[in-house]
TIMI-2910 file (N, C-alpha, C, CB; in pm, 1 decimal, decimal comma, always signed):
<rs>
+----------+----------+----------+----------+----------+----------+----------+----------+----------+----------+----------+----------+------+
!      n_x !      n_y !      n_z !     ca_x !     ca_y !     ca_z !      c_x !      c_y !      c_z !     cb_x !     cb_y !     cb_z ! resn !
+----------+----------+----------+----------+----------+----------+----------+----------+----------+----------+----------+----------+------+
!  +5412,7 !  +5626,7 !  -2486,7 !  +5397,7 !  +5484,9 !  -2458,3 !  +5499,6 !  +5407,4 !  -2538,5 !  +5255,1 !  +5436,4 !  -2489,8 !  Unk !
!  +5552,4 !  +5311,4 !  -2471,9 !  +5609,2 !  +5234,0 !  -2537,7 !  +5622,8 !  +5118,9 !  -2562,8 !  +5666,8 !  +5249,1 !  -2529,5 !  Unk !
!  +5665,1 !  +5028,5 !  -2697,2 !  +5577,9 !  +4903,9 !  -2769,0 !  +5715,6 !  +4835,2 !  -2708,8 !  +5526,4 !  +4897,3 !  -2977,2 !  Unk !
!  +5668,9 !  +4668,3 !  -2641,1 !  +5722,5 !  +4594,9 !  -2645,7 !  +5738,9 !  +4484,7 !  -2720,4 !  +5715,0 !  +4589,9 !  -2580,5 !  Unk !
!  +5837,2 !  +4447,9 !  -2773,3 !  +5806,4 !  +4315,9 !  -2876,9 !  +5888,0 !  +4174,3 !  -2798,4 !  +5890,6 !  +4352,7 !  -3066,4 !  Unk !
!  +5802,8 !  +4070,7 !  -2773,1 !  +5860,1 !  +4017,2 !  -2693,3 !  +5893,6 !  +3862,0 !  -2813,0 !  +5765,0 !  +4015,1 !  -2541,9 !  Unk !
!  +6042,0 !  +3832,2 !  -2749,8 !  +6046,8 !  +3737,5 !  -2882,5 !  +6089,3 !  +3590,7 !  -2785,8 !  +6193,5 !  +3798,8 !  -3029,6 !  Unk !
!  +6011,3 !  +3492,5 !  -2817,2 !  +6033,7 !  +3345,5 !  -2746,7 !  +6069,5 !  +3244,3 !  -2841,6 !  +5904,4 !  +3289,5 !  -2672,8 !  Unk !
!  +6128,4 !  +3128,5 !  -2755,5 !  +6245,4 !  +3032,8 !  -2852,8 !  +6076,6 !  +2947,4 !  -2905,4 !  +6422,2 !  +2893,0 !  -2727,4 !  Unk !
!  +6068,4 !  +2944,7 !  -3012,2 !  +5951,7 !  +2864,1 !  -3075,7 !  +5953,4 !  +2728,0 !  -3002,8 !  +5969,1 !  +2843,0 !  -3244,5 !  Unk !
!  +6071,3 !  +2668,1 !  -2960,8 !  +6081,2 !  +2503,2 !  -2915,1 !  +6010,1 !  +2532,5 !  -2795,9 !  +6247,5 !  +2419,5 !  -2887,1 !  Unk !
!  +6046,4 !  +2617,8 !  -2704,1 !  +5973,2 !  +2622,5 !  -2561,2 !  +5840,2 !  +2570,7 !  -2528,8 !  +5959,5 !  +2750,2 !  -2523,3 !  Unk !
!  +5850,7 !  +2530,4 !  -2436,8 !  +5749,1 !  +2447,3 !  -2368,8 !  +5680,2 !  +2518,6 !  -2264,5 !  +5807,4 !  +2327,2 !  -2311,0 !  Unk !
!  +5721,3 !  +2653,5 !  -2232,4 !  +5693,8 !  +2755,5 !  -2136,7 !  +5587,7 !  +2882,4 !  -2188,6 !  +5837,1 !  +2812,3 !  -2096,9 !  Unk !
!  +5561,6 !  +2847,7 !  -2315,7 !  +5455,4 !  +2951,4 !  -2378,7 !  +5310,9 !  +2956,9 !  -2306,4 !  +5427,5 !  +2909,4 !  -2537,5 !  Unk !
!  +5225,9 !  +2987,3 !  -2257,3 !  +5122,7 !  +3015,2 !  -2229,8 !  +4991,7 !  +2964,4 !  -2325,2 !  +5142,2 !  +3137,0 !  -2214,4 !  Unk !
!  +5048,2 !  +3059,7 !  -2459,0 !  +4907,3 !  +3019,4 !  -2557,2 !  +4936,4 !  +2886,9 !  -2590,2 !  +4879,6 !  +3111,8 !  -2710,7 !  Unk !
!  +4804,9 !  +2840,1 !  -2661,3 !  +4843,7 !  +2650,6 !  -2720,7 !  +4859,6 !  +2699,5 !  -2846,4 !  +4701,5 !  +2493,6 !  -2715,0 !  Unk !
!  +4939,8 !  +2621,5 !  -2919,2 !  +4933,2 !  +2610,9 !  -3051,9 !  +4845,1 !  +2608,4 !  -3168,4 !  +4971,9 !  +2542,5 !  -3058,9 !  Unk !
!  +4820,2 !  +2744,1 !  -3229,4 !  +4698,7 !  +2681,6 !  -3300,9 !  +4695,7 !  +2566,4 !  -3421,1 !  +4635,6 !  +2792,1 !  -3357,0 !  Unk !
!  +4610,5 !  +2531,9 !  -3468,9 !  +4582,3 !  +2403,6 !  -3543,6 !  +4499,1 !  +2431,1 !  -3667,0 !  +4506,9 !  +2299,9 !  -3452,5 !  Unk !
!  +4499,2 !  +2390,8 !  -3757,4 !  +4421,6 !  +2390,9 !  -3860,5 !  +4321,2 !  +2342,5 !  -3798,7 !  +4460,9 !  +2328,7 !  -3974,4 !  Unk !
!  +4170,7 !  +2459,1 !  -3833,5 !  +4068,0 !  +2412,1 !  -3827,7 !  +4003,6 !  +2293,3 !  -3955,3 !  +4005,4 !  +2528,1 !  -3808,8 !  Unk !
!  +4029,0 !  +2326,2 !  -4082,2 !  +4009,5 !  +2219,3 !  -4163,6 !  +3996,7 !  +2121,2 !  -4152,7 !  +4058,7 !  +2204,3 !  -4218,9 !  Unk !
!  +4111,2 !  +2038,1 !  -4093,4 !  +4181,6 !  +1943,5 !  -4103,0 !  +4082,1 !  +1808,2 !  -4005,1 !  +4336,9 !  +1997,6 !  -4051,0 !  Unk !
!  +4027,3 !  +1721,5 !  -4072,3 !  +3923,5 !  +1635,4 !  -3950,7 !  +4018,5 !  +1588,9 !  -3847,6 !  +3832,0 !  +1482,1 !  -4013,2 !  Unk !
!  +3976,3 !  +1541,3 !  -3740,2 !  +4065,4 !  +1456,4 !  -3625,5 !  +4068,6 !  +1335,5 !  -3751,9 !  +3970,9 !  +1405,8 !  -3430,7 !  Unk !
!  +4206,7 !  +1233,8 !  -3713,9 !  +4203,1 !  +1122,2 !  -3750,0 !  +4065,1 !  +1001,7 !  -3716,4 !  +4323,1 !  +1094,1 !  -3701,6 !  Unk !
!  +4051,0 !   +989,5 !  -3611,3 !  +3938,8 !   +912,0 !  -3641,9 !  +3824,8 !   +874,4 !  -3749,5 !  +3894,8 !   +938,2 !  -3574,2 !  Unk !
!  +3820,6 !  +1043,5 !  -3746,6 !  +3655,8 !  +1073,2 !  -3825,0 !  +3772,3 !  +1014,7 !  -4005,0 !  +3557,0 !  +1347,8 !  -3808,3 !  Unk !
!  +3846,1 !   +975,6 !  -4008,1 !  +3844,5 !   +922,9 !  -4163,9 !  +3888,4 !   +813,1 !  -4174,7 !  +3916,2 !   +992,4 !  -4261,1 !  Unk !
!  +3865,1 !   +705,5 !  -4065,6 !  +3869,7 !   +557,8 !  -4078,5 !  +3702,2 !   +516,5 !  -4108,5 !  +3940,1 !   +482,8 !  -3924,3 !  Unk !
!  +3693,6 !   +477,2 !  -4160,0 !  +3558,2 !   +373,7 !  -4203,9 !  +3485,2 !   +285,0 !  -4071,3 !  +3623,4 !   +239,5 !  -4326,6 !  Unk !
!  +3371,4 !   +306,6 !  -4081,5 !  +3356,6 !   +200,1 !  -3947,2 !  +3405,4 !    +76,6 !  -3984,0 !  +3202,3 !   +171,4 !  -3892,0 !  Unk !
!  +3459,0 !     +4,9 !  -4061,6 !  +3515,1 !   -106,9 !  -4088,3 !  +3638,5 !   -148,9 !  -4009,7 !  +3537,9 !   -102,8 !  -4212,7 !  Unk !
!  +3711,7 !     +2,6 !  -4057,5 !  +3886,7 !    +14,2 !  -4050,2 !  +3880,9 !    +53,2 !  -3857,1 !  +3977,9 !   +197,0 !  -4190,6 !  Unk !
!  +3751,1 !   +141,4 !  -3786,2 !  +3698,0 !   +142,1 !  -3672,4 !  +3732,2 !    +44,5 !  -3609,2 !  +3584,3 !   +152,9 !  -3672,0 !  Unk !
!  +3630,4 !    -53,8 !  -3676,3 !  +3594,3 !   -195,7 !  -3590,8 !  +3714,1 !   -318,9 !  -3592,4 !  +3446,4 !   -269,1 !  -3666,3 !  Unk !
!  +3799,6 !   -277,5 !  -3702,6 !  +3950,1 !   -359,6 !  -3725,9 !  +4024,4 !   -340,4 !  -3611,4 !  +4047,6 !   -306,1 !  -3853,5 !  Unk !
!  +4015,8 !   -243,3 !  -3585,0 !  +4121,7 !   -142,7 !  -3507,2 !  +4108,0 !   -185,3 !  -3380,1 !  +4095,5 !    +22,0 !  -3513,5 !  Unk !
!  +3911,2 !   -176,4 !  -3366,5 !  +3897,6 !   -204,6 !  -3176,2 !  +3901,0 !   -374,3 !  -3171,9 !  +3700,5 !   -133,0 !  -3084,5 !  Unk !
!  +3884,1 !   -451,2 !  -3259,5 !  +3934,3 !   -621,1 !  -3245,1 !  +4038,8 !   -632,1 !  -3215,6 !  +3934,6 !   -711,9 !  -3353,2 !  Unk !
!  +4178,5 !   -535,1 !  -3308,4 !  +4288,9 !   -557,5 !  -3273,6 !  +4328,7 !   -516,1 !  -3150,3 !  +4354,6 !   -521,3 !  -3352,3 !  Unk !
!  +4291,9 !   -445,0 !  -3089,0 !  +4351,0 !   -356,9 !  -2985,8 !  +4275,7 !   -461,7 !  -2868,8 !  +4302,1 !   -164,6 !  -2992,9 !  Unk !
!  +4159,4 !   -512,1 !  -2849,6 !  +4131,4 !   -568,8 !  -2724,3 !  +4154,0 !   -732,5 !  -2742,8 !  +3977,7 !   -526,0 !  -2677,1 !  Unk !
!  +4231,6 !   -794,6 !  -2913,3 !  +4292,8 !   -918,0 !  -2869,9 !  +4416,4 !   -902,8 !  -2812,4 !  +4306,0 !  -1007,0 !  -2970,6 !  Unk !
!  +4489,7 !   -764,0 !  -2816,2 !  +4606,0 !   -744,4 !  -2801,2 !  +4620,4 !   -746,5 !  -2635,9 !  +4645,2 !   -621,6 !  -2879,0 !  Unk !
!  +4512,4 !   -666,7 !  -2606,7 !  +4504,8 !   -663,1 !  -2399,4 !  +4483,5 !   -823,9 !  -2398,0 !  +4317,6 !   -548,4 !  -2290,2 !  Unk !
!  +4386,9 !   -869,6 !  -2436,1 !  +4370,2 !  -1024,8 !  -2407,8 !  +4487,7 !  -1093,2 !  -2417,0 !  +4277,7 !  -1094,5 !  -2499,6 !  Unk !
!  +4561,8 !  -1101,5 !  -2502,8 !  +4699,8 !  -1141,9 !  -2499,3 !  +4814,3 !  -1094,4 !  -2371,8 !  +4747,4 !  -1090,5 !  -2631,3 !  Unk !
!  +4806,9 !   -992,6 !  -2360,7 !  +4886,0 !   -909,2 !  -2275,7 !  +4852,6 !   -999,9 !  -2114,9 !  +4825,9 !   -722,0 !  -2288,8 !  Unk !
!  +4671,5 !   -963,6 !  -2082,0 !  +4634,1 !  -1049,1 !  -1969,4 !  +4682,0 !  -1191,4 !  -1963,4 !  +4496,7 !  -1053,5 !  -1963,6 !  Unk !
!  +4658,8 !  -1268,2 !  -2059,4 !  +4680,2 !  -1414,3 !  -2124,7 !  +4859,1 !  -1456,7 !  -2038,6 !  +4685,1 !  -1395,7 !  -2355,3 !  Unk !
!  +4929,2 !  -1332,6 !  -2100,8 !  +5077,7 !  -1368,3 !  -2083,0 !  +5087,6 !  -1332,1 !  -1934,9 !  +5191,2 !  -1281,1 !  -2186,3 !  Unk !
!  +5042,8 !  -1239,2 !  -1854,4 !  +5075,1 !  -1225,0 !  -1728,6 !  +5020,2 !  -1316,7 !  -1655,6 !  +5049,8 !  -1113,5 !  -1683,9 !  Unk !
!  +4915,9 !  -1413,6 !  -1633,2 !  +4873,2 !  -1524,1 !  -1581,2 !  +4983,0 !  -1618,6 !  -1645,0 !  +4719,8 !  -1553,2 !  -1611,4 !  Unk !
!  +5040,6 !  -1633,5 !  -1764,9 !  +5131,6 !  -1713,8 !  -1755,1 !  +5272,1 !  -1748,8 !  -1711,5 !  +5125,6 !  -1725,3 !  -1820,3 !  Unk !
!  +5326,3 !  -1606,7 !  -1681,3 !  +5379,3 !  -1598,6 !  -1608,1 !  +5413,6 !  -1594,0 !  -1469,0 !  +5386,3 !  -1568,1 !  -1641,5 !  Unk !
!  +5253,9 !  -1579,9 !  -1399,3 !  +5219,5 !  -1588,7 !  -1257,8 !  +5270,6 !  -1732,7 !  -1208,1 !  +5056,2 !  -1567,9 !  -1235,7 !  Unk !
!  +5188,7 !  -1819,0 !  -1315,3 !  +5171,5 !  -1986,1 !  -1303,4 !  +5311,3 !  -2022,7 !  -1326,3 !  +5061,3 !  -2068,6 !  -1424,0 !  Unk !
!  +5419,4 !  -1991,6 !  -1390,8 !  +5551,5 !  -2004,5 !  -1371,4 !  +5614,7 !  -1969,1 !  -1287,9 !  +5602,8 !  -1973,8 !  -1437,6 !  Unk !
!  +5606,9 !  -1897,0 !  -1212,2 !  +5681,4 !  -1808,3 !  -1089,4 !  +5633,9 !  -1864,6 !   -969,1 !  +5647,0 !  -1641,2 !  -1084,7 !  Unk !
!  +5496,5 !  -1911,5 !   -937,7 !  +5431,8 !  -1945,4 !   -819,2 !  +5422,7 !  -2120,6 !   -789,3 !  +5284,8 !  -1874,9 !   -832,2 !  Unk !
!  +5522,7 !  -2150,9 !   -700,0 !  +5559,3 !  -2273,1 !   -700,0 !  +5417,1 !  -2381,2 !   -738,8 !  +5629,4 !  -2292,3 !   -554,7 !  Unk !
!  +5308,1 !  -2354,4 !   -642,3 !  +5207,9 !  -2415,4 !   -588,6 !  +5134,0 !  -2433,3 !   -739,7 !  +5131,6 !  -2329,1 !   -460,5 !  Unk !
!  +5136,7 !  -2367,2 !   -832,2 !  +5073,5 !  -2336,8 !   -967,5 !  +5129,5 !  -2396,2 !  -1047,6 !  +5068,3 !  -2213,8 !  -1013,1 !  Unk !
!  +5263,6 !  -2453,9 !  -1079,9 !  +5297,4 !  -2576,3 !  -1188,9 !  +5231,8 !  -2650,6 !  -1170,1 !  +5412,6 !  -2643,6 !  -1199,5 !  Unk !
!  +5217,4 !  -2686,2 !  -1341,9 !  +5172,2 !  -2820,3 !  -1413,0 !  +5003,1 !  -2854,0 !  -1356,1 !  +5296,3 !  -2963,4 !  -1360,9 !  Unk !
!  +4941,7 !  -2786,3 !  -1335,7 !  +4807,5 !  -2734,0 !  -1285,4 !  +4717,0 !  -2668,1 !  -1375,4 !  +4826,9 !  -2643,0 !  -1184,2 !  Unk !
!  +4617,5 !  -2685,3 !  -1426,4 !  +4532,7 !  -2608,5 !  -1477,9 !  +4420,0 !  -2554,5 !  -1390,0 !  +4489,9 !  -2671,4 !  -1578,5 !  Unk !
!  +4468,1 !  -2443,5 !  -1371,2 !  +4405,2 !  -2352,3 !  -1226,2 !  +4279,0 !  -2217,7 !  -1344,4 !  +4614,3 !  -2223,3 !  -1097,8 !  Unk !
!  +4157,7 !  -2217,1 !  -1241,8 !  +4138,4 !  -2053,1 !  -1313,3 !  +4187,4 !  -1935,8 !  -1258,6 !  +3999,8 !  -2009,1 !  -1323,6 !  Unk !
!  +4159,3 !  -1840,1 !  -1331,3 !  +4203,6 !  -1749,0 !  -1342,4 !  +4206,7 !  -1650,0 !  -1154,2 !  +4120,8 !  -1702,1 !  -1474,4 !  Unk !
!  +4109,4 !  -1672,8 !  -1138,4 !  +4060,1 !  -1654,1 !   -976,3 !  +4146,3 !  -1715,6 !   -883,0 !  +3917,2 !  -1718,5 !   -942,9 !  Unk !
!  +4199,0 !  -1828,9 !   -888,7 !  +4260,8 !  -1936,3 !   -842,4 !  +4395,8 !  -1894,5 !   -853,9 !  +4227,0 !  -2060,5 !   -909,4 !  Unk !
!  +4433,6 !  -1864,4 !   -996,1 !  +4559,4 !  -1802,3 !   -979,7 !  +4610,0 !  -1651,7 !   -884,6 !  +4583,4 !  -1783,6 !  -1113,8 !  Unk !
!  +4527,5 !  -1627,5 !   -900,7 !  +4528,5 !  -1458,1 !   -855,9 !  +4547,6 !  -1497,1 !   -713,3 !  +4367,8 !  -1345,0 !   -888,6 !  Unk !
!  +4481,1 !  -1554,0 !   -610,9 !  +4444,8 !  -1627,9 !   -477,2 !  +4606,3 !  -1635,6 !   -461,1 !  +4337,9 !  -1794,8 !   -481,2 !  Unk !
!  +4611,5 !  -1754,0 !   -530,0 !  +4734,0 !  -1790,6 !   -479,6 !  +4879,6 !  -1742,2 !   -501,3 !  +4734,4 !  -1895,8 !   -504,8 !  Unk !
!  +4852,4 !  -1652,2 !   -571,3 !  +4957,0 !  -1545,7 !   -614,4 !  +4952,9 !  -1465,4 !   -463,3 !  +4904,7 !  -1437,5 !   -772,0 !  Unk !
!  +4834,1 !  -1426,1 !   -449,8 !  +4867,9 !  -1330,5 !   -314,7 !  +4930,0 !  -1407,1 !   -190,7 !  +4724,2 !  -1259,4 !   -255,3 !  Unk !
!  +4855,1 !  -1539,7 !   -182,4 !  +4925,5 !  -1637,7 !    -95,4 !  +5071,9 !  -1623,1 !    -55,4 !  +4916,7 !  -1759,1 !   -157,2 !  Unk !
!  +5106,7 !  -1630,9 !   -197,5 !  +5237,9 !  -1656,2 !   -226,4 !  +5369,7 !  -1560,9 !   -169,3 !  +5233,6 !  -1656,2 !   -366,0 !  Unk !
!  +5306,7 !  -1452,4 !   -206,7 !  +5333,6 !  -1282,4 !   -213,2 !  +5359,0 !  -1255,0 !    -19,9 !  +5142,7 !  -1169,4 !   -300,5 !  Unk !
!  +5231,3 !  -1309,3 !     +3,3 !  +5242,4 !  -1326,9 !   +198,2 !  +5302,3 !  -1407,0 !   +222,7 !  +5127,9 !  -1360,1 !   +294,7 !  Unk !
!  +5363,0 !  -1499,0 !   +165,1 !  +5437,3 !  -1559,9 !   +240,8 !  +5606,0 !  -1527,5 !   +236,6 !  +5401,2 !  -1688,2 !   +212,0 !  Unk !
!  +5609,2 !  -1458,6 !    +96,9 !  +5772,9 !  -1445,9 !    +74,2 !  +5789,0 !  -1316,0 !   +182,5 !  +5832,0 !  -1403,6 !   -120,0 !  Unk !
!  +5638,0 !  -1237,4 !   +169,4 !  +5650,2 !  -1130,8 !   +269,9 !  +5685,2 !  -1187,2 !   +435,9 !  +5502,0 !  -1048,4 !   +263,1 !  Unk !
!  +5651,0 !  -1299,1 !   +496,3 !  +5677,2 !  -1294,2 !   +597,1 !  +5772,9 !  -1402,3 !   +596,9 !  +5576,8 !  -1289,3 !   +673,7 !  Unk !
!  +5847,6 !  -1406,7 !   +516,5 !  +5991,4 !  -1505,0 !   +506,2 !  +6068,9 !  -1429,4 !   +499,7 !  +6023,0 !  -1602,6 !   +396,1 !  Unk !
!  +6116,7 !  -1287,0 !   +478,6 !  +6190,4 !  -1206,6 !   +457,3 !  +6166,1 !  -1119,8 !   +559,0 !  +6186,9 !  -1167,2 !   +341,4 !  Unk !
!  +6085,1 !  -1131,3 !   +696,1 !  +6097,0 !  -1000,0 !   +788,2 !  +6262,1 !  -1028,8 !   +889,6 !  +5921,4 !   -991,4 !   +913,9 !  Unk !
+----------+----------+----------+----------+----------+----------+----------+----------+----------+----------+----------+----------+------+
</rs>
């Protein structure tokens, strides 16, 4: 019988097995504090709120019918699609 030794480029991305990992080692989560937790998930969903915040403001800039208007949010969206159908059937 005879032994094969098979030798692969360590960088490869084509290996089969996963990499093993220190079992020791906690996931990151488990060593934030529920404090540093709860910091984290405020920051992260004022950050989407912001994100949403800026794309409605930019809607209301782009969509003629929407200057200088204080529209809600529903209202904007509406007339965004409006808008959207109409450039669509101005351009066939």
């Amino acid at each position: 019988s005879s032994t094969e030794i098979k030798t692969e480029d360590p960088t490869s991305s084509s290996s089969s097995k996963p990499t093993p990992q220190k079992s020791s080692r906690k996931p990151y989560k488990e060593l934030l504090t529920e404090e540093e937790k709860r910091a984290n998930h405020i920051a992260s969903e004022q950050k989407r709120r912001n994100t949403i915040r800026a794309g409605f403001k930019e809607l209301t800039d782009i969509i003629p019918t929407l200057k200088n208007v204080n529209n809600s949010k529903s209202t904007i969206l509406f007339k965004a699609v409006d808008y959207i159908k109409y450039l669509e059937r101005r351009n066939r």
